[in-house]
C-alpha positions in Angstrom: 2.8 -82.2 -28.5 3.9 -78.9 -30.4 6.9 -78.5 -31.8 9.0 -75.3 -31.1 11.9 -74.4 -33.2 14.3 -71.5 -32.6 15.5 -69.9 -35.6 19.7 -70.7 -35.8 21.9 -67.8 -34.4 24.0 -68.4 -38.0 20.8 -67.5 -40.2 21.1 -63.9 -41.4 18.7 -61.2 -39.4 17.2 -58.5 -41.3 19.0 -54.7 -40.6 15.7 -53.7 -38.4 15.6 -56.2 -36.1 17.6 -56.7 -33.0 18.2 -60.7 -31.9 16.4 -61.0 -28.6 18.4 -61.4 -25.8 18.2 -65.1 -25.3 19.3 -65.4 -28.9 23.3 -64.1 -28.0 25.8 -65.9 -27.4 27.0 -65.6 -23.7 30.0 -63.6 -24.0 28.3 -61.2 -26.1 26.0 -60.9 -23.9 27.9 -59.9 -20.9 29.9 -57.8 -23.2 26.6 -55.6 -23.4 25.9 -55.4 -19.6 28.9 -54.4 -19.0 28.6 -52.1 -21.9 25.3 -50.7 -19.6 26.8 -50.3 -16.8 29.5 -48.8 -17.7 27.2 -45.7 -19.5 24.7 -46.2 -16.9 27.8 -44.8 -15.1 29.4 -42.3 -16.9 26.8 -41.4 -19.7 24.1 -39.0 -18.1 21.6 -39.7 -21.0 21.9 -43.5 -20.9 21.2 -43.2 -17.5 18.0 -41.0 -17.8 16.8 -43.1 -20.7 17.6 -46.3 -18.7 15.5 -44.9 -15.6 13.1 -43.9 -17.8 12.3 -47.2 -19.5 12.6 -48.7 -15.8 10.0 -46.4 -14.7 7.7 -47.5 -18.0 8.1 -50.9 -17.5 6.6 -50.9 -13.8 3.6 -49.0 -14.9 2.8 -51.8 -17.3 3.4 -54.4 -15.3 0.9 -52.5 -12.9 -1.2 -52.1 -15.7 -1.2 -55.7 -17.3 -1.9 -57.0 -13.8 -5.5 -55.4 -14.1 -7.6 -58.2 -14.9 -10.0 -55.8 -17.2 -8.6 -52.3 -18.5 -10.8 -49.2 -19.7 -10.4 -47.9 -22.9 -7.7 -44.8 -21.0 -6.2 -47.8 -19.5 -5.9 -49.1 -22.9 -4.8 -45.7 -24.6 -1.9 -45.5 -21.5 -1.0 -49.4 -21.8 0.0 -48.2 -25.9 1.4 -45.4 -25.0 4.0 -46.8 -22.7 5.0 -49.6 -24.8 5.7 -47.2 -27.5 7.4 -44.9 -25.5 9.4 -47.8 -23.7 10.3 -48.7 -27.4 11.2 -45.5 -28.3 13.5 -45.5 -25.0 14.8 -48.7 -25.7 15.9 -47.5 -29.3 17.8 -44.2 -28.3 19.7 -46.5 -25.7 21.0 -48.8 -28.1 21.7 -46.1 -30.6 24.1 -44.7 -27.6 25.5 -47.7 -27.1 26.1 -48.3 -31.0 28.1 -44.8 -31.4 29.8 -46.0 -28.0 31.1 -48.8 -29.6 31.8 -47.3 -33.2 33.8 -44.7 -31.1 36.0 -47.6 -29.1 36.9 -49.1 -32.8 37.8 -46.3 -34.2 
């Protein structure tokens, strides 16, 4: 039987990385959907970004249910998860200066 450790939430993650979602605790967790919503909202940008990323993750679904891909198919499938990264990234950076902006 394999073993399967999870690294501890107290062990220090490098500045790059974000924890994954299953690694927060609970509260902080729906401290950042309601954080979402709330810019989904009232923040025009989020909300495009947000759609955006929605929109990109339903084409690769679509395309990862292919059983074989074509080399375009391949070229799209990178694309997309680079542009849904990219998207992913300028969310959270609004959602960073959102919260910077509540502290200060």
């Amino acid at each position: 039987m394999r073993e399967i450790t999870h690294r501890a939430l107290s062990e220090p993650t490098d500045s790059a990385r974000q924890p994954h979602w299953e690694e927060l605790p609970n509260m902080e967790r729906n401290a950042q959907e309601e954080l979402r919503a709330h810019l989904m909202a009232t923040n025009e940008e989020f909300s495009r970004l947000a759609s955006q990323h929605s929109e990109y993750a339903s084409k690769l679904e679509a395309l990862e249910s292919l059983p074989h891909l074509t080399n375009d198919e391949e070229l799209e499938e990178k694309r997309l998860k680079k542009g849904k990264l990219r998207l992913k990234d300028q969310m959270e950076a609004i959602m960073s200066q959102y919260r910077s902006q509540q502290v200060a």
